[in-house]
C-alpha positions in Angstrom: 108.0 -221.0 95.8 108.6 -218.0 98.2 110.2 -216.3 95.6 106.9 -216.6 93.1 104.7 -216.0 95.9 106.8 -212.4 97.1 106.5 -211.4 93.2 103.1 -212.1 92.4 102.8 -209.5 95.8 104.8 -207.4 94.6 103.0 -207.2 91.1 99.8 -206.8 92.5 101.2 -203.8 95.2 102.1 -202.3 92.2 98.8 -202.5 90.3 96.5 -201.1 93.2 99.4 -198.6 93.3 98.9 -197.3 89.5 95.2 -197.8 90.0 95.5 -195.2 92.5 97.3 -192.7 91.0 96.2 -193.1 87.4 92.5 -192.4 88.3 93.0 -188.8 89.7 95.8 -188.2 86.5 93.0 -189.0 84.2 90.8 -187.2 85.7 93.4 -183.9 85.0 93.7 -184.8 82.2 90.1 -184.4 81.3 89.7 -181.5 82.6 93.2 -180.0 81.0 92.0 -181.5 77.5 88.0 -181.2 77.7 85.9 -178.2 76.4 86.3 -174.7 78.3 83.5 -172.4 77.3 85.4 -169.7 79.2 88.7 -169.8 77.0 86.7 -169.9 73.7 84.4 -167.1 74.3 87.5 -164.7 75.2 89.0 -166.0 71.7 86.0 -164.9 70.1 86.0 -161.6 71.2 89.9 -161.3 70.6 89.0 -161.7 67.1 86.1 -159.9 66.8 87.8 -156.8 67.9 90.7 -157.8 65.6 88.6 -158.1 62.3 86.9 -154.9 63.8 89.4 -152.9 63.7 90.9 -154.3 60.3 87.2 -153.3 58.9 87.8 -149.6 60.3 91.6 -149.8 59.5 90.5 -150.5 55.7 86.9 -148.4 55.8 89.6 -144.9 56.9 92.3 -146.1 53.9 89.0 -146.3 51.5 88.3 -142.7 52.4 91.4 -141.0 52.2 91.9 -142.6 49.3 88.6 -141.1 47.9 89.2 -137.6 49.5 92.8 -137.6 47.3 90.6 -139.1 44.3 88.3 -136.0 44.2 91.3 -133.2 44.8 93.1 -134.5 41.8 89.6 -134.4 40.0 89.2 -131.1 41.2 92.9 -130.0 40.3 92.4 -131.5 36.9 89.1 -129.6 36.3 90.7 -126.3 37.3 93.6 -126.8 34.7 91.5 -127.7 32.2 89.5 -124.4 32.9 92.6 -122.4 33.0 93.9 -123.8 29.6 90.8 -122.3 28.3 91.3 -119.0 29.3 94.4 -119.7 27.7 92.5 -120.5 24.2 90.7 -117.6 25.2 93.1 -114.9 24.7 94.2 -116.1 21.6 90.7 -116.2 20.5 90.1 -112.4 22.0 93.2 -111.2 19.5 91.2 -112.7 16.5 87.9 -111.9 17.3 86.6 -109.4 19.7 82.7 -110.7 19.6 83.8 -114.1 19.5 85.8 -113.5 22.6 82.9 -112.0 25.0 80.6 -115.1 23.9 83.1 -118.0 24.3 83.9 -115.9 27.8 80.5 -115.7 29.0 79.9 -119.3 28.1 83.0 -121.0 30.4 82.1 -118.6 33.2 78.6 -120.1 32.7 80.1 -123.7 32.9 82.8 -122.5 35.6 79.4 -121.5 37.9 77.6 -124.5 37.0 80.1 -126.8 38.3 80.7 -124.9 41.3 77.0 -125.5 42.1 77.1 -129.1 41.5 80.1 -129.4 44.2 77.9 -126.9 46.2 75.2 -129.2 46.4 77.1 -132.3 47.2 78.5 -130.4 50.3 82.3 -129.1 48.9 81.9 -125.7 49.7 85.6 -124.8 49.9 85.6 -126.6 46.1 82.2 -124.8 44.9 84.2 -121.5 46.4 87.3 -122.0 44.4 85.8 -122.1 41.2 83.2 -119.4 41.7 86.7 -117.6 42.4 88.4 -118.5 38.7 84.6 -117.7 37.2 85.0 -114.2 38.9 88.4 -113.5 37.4 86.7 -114.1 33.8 84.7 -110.9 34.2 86.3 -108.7 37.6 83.7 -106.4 37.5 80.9 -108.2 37.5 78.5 -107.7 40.4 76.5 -110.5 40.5 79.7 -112.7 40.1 80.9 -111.7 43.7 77.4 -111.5 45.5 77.6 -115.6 44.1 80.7 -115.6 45.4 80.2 -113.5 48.8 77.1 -115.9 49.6 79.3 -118.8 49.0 82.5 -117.0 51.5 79.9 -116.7 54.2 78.3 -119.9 53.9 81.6 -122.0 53.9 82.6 -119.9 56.9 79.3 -120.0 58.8 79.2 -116.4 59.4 78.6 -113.0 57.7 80.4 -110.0 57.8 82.0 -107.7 55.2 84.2 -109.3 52.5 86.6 -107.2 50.4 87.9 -108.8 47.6 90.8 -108.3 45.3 90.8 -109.0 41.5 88.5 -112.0 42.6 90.7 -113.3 45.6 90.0 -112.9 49.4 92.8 -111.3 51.1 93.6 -112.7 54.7 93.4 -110.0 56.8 94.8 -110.0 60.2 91.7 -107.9 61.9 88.6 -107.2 59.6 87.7 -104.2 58.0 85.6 -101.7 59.9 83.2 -98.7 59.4 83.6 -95.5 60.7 82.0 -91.8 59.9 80.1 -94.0 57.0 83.6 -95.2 55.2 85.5 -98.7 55.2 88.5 -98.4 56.9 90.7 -101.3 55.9 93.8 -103.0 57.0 96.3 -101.4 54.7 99.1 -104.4 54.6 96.9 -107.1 53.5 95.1 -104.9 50.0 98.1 -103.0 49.1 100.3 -106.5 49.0 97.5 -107.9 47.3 97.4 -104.8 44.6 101.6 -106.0 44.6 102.2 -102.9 46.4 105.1 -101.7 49.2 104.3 -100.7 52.4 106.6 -99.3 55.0 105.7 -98.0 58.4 107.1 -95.0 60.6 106.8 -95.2 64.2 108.4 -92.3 65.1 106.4 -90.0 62.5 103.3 -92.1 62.9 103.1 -92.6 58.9 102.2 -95.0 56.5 104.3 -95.0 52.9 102.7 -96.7 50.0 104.9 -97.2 46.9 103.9 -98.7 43.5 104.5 -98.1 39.9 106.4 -94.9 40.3 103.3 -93.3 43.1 104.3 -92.6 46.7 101.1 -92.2 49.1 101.6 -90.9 52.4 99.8 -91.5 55.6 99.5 -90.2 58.9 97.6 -91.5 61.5 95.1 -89.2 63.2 95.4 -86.8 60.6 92.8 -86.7 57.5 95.9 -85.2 54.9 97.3 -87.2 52.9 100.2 -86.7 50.1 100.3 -88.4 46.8 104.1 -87.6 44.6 103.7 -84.9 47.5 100.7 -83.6 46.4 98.1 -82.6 49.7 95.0 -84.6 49.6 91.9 -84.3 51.8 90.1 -87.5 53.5 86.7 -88.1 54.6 88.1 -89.8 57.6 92.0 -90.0 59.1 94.0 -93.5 59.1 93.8 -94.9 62.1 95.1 -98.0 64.9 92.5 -100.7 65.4 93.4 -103.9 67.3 97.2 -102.6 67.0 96.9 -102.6 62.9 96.7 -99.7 60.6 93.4 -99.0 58.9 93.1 -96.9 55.9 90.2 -95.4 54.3 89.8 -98.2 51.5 88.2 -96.0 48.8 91.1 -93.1 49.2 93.7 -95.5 48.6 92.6 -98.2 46.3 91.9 -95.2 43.6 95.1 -93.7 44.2 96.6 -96.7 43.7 95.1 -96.6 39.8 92.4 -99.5 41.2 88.3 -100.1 40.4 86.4 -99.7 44.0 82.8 -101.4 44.1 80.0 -102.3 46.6 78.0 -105.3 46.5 75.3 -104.8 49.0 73.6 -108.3 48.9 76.7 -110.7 49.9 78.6 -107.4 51.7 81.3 -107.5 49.3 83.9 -105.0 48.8 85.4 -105.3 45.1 88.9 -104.0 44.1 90.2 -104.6 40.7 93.5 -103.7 39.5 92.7 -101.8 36.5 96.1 -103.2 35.1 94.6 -107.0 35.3 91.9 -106.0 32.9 90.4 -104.4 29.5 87.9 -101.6 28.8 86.1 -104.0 27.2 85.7 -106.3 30.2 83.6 -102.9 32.2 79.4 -103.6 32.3 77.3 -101.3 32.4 76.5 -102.3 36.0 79.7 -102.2 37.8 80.7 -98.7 36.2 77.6 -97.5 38.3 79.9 -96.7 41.4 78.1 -96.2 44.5 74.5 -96.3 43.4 71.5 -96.6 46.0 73.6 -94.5 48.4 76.2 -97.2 49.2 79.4 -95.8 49.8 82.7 -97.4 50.6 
């Protein structure tokens, strides 16, 4: 009878105990299992910012991805117009009238593209093909003033251009003008003309080779020697910014090359008479230094 009576004690000891302790460990676990506003809001944003940066992540792929697109369209458009200069010199041996009208035509559609990629904004692209629409006809004027205005507006600044059988030689100081001639930075043109140029410091003189003609400079000094032959210039070489400038018309001619002055664009022209025909010379462009421009 003690025995039941000590047990049933014991049993209920032990149910106010649990009683006790279960309440306040239900209590954690409501709080550890119920709903935290807190926690979910900082998930949300996690991966917000996650699925925003995938969006940007995919939006940058997307446009690289177009950017290459259009440079191969672009490449593919410029071979297709150089295989038909191709077809064009074949044509010119059959026919020489056939040849100028087929030429004049694909410089036509050469300068109408460029002006579509003009006006969607791809200057550099407009500028390259106004470039291979130049080369179809080198001495045509209004060609480079096109292609001048297009050089200064993909740069954002105007200046004076030379270019050289249609290409823009990089020069490491610009040209400049002095005693009304162009004075030009004689490494950059006479590689571009595929010429050799060595330099003297100790006799302060410029040699120019090419196809069998030797010019020599000195600077400060307005004689020059071409196969040893004295020549007179309008103006001497000369140092500026630490590079050699050379009077531009002087040499170009004596290196056998077409000198011509676009006013409009500022444009210096220098064709390589090798790169091109008589019958590629207008009327215009043989008009060398007319209105007074000089170069």
């Amino acid at each position: 009878m003690k025995k039941a009576i000590v047990l049933r004690s014991l049993g209920i000891g032990l149910l106010g105990f649990s009683l006790v302790f279960a309440q306040p460990l239900a209590a954690d676990a409501n709080r550890g299992g119920g709903d935290n506003p807190g926690q979910e809001k900082k998930n949300t944003s996690t991966e917000q910012r996650v699925n925003e940066q995938s969006e940007r992540s995919v939006k940058n792929e997307q446009q690289k991805e177009d950017k290459e697109i259009a440079k191969e369209e672009q490449r593919e458009i410029r071979d297709t117009y150089r295989q038909e200069k191709e077809q064009l010199n074949e044509l010119k041996r059959e026919s020489k009238e056939a040849y100028q009208a087929a030429k004049q035509q694909l410089k036509a559609e050469i300068q109408q593209h460029a002006s579509t990629l003009e006006l969607e904004g791809d200057l550099e692209g407009a500028f390259e093909l106004e470039s291979e629409a130049v080369k179809i006809d080198l001495k045509d004027r209004a060609s480079y003033k096109r292609l001048g205005e297009l050089y200064d507006k993909k740069n954002g600044n105007k200046g004076m251009k030379v270019f050289v059988n249609g290409t823009h030689p990089v020069f490491d100081v610009p040209p400049v003008i002095k005693s009304g001639r162009t004075l030009i930075p004689i490494r950059a043109v006479s590689e571009a003309l595929n010429a050799e140029v060595d330099w003297n410091a100790e006799e302060q003189k410029v040699t120019i080779k090419r196809d069998g003609v030797t010019i020599e400079l000195f600077l400060g000094e307005n004689i020059a020697y071409i196969d040893g032959k004295e020549m007179i210039l309008d103006v001497p070489a000369g140092l500026h910014n630490s590079r050699t400038v050379v009077p531009l018309r002087f040499i170009s001619e004596a290196l056998n090359s077409f000198v011509d002055w676009e006013p409009e664009s500022g444009s210096v022209i220098i064709v390589d008479e090798v790169e091109i025909d008589e019958e590629d010379t207008t009327e215009d462009s043989n008009n060398d230094g007319e209105n007074g421009d000089e170069v």
